[in-house]
C-alpha positions in Angstrom: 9.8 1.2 -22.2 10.5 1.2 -18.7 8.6 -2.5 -18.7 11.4 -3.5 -21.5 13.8 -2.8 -19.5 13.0 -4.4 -16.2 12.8 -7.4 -18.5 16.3 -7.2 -19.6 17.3 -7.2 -15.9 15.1 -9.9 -14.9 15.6 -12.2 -17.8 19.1 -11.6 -19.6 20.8 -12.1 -17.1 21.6 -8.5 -16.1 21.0 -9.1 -12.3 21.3 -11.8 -9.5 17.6 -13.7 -9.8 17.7 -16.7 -6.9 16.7 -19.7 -8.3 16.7 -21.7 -5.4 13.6 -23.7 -4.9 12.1 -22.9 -1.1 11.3 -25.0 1.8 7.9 -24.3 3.3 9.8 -23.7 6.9 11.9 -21.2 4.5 9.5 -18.8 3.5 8.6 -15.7 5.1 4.7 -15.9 5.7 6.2 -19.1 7.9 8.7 -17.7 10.5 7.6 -18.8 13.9 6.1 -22.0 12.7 7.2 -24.6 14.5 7.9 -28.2 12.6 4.6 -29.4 13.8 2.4 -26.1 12.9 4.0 -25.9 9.2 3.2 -30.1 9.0 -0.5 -29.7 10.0 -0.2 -26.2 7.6 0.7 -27.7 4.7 -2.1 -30.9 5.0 -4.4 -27.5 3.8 -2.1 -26.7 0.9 -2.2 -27.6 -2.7 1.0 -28.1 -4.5 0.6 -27.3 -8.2 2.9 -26.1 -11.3 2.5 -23.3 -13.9 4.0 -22.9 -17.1 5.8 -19.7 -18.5 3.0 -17.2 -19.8 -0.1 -19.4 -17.6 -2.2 -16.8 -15.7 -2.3 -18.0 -12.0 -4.5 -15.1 -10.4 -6.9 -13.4 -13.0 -7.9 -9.6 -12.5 -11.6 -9.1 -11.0 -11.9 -12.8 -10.0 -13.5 -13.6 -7.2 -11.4 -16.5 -5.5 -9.4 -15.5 -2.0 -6.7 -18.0 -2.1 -3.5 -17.3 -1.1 -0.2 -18.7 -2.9 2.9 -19.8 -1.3 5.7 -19.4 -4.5 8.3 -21.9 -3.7 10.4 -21.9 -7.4 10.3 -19.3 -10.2 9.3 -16.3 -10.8 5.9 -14.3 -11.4 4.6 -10.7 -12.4 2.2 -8.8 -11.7 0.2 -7.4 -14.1 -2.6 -4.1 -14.0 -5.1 -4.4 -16.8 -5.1 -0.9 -18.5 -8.1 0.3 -19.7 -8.8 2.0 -22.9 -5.2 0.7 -23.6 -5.8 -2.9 -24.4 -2.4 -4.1 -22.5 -1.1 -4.7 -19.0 1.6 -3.0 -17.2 3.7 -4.8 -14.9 3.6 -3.7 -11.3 6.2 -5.7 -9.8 8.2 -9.3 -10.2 8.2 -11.7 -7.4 10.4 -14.3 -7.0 10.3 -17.5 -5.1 10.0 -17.3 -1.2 7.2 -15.1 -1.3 3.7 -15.1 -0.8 0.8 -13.7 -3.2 -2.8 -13.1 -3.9 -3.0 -12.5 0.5 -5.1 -8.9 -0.2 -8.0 -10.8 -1.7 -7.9 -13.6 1.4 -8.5 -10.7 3.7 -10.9 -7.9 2.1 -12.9 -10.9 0.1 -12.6 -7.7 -2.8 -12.0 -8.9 -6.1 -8.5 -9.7 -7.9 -6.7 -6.4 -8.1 -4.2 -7.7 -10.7 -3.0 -10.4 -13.3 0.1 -12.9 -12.1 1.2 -14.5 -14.4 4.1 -17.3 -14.8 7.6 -15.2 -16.0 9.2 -19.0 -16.0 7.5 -22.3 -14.9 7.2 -21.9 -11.0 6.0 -24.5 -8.5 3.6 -23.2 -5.6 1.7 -24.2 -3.0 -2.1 -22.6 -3.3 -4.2 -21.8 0.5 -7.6 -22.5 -0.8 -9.9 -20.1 1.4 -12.2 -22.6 2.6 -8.8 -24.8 3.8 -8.1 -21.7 5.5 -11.5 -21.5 7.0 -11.1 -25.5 8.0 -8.0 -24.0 9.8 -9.7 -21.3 11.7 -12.0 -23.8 13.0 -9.6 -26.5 13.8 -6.1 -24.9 14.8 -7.2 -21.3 15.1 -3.4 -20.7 16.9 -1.9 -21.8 13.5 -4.5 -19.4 11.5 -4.0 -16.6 14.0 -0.2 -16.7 13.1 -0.4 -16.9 9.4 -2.7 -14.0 9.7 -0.1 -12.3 11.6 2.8 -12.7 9.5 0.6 -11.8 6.4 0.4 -8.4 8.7 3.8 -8.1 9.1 4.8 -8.9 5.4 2.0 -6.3 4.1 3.7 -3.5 6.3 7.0 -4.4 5.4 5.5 -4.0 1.6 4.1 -0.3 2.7 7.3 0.5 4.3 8.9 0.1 1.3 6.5 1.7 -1.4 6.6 4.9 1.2 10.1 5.1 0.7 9.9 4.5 -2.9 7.9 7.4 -2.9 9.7 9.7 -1.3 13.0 9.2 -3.0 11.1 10.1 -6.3 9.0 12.9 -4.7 12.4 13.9 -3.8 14.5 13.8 -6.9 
């Protein structure tokens, strides 16, 4: 039920979804760059395009890429066992970054995302990333960073989640 009804929000209309389609220097994971660090960033990067309902990250994979979502919108979505559907855990829309959990703890896939809308991203293969480490390890040290910083701002905000409806 409660699934239904964050579609209705998302999708009909019922709330302000940005569409805007994101520079790399725009997104979060990339504050601090500077025009030279993003250019020899995104020589790493693969641009590629999903289609509505095309599973980007599969649950219990393997793979520790990281994805830079610069148009549209994905989900998140928690296999449930025993139940033979998902459940959504959250939406993100473009600007962010996803799938940086697995790039760090080399654990498998925790969730599904999947393609609400076709969305264009850029995808961090791991061993680009390694490449990185080796050849600009400033550049990786400062991804790594603002991964840090955007993964505490993410805690920060599931805390307080939490306490309003411990609270209510």
């Amino acid at each position: 039920m409660l699934e239904y009804i964050e579609d209705q929000i998302l999708f009909k209309g019922l709330c302000q979804i940005s569409k805007q389609e994101y520079a790399l220097a725009e997104m979060d994971i990339l504050t601090g760059f500077s025009e030279a660090e993003i250019r020899i960033l995104e020589a790493d990067l693969q641009f590629e395009t999903y289609h509505k309902g095309d599973v980007i990250i599969r649950q219990g994979d393997h793979d520790r890429d990281l994805f830079l979502l610069i148009s549209g919108i994905v989900s998140a979505k928690l296999h449930v066992k025993g139940k033979g559907h998902e459940r959504r855990l959250s939406s993100i829309n473009s600007g962010v970054c996803f799938g940086e959990i697995a790039m760090l703890d080399n654990k498998p896939r925790s969730v599904n995302v999947v393609a609400d809308e076709d969305v264009k991203l850029y995808r961090l293969p791991y061993m680009n990333f390694q490449g990185l480490q080796k050849k600009e390890p400033a550049i990786a040290n400062k991804l790594i960073m603002n991964i840090a910083l955007i993964l505490s701002e993410r805690m920060r905000s599931s805390t307080e989640e939490i306490k309003v409806l411990s609270e209510n």
